[in-house]
C-alpha positions as CSV (number, residue, x, y, z in Angstrom):
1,X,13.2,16.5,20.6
2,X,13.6,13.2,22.4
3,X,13.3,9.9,19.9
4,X,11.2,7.3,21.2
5,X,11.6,5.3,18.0
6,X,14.6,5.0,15.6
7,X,14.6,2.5,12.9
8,X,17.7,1.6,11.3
9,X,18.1,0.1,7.7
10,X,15.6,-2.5,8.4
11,X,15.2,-5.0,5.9
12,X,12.5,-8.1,5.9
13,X,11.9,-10.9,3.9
14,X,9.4,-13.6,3.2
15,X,9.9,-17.3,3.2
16,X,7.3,-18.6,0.6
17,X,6.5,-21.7,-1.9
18,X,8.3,-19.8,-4.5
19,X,11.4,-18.4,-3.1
20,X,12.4,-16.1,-0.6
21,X,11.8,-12.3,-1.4
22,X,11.9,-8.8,0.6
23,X,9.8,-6.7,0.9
24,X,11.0,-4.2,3.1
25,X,14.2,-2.8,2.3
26,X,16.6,-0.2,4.2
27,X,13.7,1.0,6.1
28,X,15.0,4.5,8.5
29,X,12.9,6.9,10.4
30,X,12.2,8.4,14.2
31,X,9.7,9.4,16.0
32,X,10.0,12.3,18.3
33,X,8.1,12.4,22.2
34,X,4.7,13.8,21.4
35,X,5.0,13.3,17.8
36,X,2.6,12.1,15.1
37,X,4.2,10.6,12.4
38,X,1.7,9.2,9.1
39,X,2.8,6.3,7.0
40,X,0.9,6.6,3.6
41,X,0.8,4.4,0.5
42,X,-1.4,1.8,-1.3
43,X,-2.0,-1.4,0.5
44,X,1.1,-3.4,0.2
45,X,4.0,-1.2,0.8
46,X,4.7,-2.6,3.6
47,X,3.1,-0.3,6.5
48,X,2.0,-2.7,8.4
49,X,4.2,-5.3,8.3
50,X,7.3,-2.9,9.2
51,X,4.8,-1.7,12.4
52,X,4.4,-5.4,13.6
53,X,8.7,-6.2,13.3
54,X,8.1,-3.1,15.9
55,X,6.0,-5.0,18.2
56,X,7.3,-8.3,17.7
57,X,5.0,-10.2,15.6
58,X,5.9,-10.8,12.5
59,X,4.7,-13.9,10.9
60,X,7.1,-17.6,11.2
61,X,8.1,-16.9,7.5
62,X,9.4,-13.5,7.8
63,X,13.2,-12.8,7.7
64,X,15.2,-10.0,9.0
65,X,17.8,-9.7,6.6
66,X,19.2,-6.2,8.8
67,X,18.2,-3.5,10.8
68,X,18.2,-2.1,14.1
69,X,14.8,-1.0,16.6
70,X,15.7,0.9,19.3
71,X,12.9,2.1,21.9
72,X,14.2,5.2,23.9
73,X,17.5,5.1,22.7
74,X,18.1,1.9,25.1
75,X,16.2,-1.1,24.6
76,X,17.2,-3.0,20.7
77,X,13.9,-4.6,20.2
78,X,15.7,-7.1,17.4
79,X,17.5,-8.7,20.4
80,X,14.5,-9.4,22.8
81,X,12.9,-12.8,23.0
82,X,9.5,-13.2,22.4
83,X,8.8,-13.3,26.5
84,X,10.8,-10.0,26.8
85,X,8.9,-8.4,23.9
86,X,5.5,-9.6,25.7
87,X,6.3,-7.0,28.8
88,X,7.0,-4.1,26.0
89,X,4.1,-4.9,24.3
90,X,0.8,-2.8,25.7
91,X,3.3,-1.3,28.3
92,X,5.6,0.6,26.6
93,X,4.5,0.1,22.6
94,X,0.7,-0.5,21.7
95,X,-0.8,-1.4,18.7
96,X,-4.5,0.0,17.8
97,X,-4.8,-3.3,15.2
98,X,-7.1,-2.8,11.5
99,X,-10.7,-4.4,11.8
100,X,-12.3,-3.6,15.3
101,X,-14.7,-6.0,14.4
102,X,-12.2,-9.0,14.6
103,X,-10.1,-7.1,17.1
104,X,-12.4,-8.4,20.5
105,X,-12.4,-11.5,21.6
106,X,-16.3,-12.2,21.1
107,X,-17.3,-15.1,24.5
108,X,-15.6,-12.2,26.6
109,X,-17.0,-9.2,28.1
110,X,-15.0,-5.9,27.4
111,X,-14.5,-5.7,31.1
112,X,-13.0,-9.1,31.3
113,X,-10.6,-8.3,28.6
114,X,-9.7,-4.5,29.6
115,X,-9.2,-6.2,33.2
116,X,-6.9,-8.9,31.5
117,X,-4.4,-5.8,29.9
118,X,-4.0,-3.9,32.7
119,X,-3.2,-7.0,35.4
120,X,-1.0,-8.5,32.8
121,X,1.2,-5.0,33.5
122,X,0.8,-4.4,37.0
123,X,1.2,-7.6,39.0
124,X,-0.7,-7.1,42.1
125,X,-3.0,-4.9,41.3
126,X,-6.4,-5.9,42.6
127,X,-9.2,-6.6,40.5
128,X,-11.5,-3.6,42.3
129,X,-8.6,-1.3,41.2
130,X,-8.2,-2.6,37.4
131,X,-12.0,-2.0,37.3
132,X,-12.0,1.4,38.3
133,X,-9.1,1.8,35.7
134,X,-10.7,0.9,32.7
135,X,-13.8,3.0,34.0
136,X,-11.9,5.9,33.9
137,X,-10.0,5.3,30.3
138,X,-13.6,4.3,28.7
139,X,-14.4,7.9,30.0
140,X,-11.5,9.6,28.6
141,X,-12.3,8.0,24.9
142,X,-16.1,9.2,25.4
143,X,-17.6,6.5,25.5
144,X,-21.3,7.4,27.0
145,X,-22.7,4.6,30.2
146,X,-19.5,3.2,30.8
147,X,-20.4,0.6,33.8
148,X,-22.7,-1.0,31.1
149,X,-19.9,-1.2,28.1
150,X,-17.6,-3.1,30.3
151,X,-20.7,-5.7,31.1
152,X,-21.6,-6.0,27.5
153,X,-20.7,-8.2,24.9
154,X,-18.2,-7.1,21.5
155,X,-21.5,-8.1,19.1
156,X,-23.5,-5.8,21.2
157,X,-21.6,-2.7,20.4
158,X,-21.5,-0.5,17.3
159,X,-18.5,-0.3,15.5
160,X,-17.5,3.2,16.4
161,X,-17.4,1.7,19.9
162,X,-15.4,-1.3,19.1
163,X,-12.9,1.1,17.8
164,X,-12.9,3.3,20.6
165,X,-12.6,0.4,23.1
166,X,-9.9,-0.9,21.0
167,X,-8.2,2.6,21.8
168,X,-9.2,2.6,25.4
169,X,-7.9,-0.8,25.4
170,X,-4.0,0.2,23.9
171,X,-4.1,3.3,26.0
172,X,-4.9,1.5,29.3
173,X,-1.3,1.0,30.4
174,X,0.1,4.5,29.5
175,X,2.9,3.5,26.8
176,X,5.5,5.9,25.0
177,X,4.5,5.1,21.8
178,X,0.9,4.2,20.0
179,X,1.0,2.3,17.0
180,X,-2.7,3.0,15.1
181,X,-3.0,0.9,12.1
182,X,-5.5,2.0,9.8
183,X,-7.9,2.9,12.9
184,X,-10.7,4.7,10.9
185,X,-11.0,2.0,8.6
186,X,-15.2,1.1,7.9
187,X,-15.7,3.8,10.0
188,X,-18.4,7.1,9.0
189,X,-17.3,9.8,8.5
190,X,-18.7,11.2,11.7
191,X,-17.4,8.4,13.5
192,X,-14.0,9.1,11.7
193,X,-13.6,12.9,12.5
194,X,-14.2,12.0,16.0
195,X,-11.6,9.2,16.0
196,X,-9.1,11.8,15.0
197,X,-10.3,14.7,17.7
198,X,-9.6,11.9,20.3
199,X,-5.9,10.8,18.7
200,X,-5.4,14.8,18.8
201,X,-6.4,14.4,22.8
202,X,-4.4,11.6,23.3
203,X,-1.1,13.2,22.3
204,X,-2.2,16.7,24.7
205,X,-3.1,14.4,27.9
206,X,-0.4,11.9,27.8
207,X,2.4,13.1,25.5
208,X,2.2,10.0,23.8
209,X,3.9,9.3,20.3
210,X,2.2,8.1,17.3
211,X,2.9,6.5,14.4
212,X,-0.8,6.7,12.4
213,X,-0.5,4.3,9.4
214,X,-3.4,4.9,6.3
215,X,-3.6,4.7,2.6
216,X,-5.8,8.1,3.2
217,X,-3.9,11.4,2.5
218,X,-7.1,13.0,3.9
219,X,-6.6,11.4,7.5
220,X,-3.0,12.2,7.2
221,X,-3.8,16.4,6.5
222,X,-5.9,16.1,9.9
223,X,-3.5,14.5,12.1
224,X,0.3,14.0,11.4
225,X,3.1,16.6,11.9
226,X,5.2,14.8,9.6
227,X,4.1,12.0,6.6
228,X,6.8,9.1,5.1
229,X,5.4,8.1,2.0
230,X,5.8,4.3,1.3
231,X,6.1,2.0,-1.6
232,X,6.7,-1.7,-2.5
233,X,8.6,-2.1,1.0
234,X,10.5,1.5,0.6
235,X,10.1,4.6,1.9
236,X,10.1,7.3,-1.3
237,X,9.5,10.9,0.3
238,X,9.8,12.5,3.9
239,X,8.8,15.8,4.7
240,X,6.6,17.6,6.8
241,X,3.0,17.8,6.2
242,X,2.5,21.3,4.7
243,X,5.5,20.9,2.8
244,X,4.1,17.5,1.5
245,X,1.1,18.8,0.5
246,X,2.1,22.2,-0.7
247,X,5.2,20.9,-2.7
248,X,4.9,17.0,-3.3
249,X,8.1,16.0,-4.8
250,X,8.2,12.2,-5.5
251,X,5.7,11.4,-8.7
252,X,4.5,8.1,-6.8
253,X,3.7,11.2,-4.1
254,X,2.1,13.6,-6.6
255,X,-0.2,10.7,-8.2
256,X,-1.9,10.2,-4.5
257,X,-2.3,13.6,-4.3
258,X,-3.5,14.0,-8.1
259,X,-6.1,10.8,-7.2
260,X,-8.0,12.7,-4.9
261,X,-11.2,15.4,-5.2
262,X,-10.1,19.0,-4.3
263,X,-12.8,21.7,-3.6
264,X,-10.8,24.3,-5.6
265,X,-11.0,22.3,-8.4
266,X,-13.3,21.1,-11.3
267,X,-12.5,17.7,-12.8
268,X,-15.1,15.5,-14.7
269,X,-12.3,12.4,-13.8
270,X,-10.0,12.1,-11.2
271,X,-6.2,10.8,-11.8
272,X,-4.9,7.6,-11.2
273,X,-1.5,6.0,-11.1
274,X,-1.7,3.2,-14.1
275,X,-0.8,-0.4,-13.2
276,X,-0.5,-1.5,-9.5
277,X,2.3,-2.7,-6.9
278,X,4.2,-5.4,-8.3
279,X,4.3,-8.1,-6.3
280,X,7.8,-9.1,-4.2
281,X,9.5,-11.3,-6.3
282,X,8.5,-9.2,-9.5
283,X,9.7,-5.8,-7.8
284,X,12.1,-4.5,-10.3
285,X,15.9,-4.1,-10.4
286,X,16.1,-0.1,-10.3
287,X,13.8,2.4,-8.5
288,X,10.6,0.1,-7.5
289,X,8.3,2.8,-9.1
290,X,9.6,2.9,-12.4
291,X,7.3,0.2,-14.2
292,X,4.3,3.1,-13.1
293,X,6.3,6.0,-13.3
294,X,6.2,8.7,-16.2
295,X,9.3,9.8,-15.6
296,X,11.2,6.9,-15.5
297,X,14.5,6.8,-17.2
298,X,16.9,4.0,-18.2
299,X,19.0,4.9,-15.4
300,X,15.6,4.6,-12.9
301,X,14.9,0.7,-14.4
302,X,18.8,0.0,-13.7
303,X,20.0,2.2,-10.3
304,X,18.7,2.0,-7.3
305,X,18.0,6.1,-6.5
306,X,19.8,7.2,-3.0
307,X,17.9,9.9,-1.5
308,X,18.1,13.3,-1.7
309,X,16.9,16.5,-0.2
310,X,14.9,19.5,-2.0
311,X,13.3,22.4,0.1
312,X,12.2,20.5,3.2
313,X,11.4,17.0,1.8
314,X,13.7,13.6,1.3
315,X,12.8,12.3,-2.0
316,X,14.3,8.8,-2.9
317,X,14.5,9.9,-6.8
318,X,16.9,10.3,-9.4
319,X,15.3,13.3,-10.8
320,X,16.5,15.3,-7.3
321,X,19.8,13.7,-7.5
322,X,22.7,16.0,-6.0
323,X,24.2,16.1,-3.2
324,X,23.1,12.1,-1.5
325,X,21.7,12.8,2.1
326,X,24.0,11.3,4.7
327,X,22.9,9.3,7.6
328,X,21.8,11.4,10.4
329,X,20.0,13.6,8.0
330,X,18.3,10.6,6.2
331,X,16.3,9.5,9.4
């Protein structure tokens, strides 16, 4: 399978009042043509921060410390200016942002701001033909009366529209890879199942790749051929999604798993994972799950785990340490 997206040992770090402090560390993974890949983890591991390095908007106080981005095994997205990333962005990479409710420009029609995406991309194109473009993509998300969404207003539209529009909106150009950031978020779940069928759709028509970032294992079983499981800027297990949920290896991994209702089950009180993500400039020396880990050893709070495989999982954990995973294997 043909990569569209390798990430190398990317590291970031934060500027702030207090110091300067990473938070994503020696970050690797790919992403095959046609693939869905899920990122999973509680909010603040560092999903969406590591998505927007990918499109080139990080915030002014962000650092990268290392790393390499390469789209298509060509273009290193670290090296491009801001003006260069603007013609990558919604052309070749989109980004299906959280929140559709802050995501639409609100004095704008949706027509006026589909129109704006897809003449920003095609220089030339006349405004009769962007139209009849975003027509035709509004139809392929399912939206119902089309001609009258474009006309309308973002405040006049439900949220499972916005989000669809959104969508419609980051699909308009045809790019390689789709970035969907927490896209079912404040969504029914009516609204949310059909989110996923049309994700599912996306990937038959176009081939696209997708990297679907949620703190919901649920979303992830639907979706994702493979899940990376992320924590406190790290990624701590990668395997396939059966294998994942059959066999969870890494305990941060098994105490999502253990936090959620299961029909074949009968528990008065679900699990939890004590305590919470520390933040950046308290994550600690060794393994960054050891202050919330039962396991933890001495050697967890002082060493760094490397990562390891067991069955077909990558679990960043000293209690699966062996032989280390080399490079190739690690991505």
């Amino acid at each position: 399978m043909k990569n569209v997206l390798e990430i190398e040992d990317l590291s970031i770090s934060f500027r702030t009042d207090e110091g300067t402090f990473n938070m994503v560390k020696s970050l690797s993974y790919t992403i095959g043509e046609g693939e869905i890949v899920g990122i999973v983890g509680e909010s603040g591991c560092g999903k969406t921060i590591s998505s927007l390095c990918t499109m080139g908007l990080l915030p002014s106080n962000a650092i990268i410390d290392s790393g390499r981005i390469l789209l298509n095994g060509e273009e290193e997205l670290l090296t491009y200016s801001d003006a260069m990333m603007s013609r990558i962005r919604g052309k070749k990479i989109s980004m299906i942002v959280q929140e559709p409710m802050k995501a639409l420009d609100p004095v704008f029609t949706i027509g006026n701001q589909m129109e704006e995406t897809v003449r920003r991309h095609n220089k030339g194109i006349k405004k009769a033909e962007a139209r009849a473009r975003c027509l035709e993509m509004l139809k392929k998300v399912e939206i119902a009366n089309p001609e009258h969404v474009l006309k309308s207003y973002p405040h006049e539209l439900s949220g499972g529209m916005k989000q669809r529009i959104i969508i419609a909106m980051a699909l308009i150009c045809e790019p390689m890879l789709l970035i969907a950031d927490e896209p079912t978020t404040a969504l029914d779940v009516t609204i949310q199942a059909q989110i996923l069928d049309l994700m599912q759709n996306i990937r038959k028509i176009s081939n696209a790749s997708i990297i679907f970032i949620t703190h919901d294992l649920g979303v992830i079983a639907n979706i994702c051929d493979r899940v990376m499981v992320m924590y406190a800027g790290q990624i701590v297990e990668k395997a396939p999604r059966r294998e994942l949920f059959l066999s969870p290896r890494h305990p941060y991994t098994r105490g999502l798993l253990d936090s959620l209702p299961r029909l074949d089950e009968s528990r008065e009180k679900l699990d939890s994972i004590p305590g919470s993500i520390p933040l950046p400039k308290n994550f600690p020396k060794g393994c960054r799950f050891s202050t919330r880990c039962a396991y933890a050893t001495e050697r967890c709070r002082q060493e760094e785990p490397d990562f390891y495989a067991c069955g077909q999982s990558i679990v960043k954990c000293w209690r699966y340490a062996g032989e280390a995973v080399d490079k190739e294997e690690e991505t």
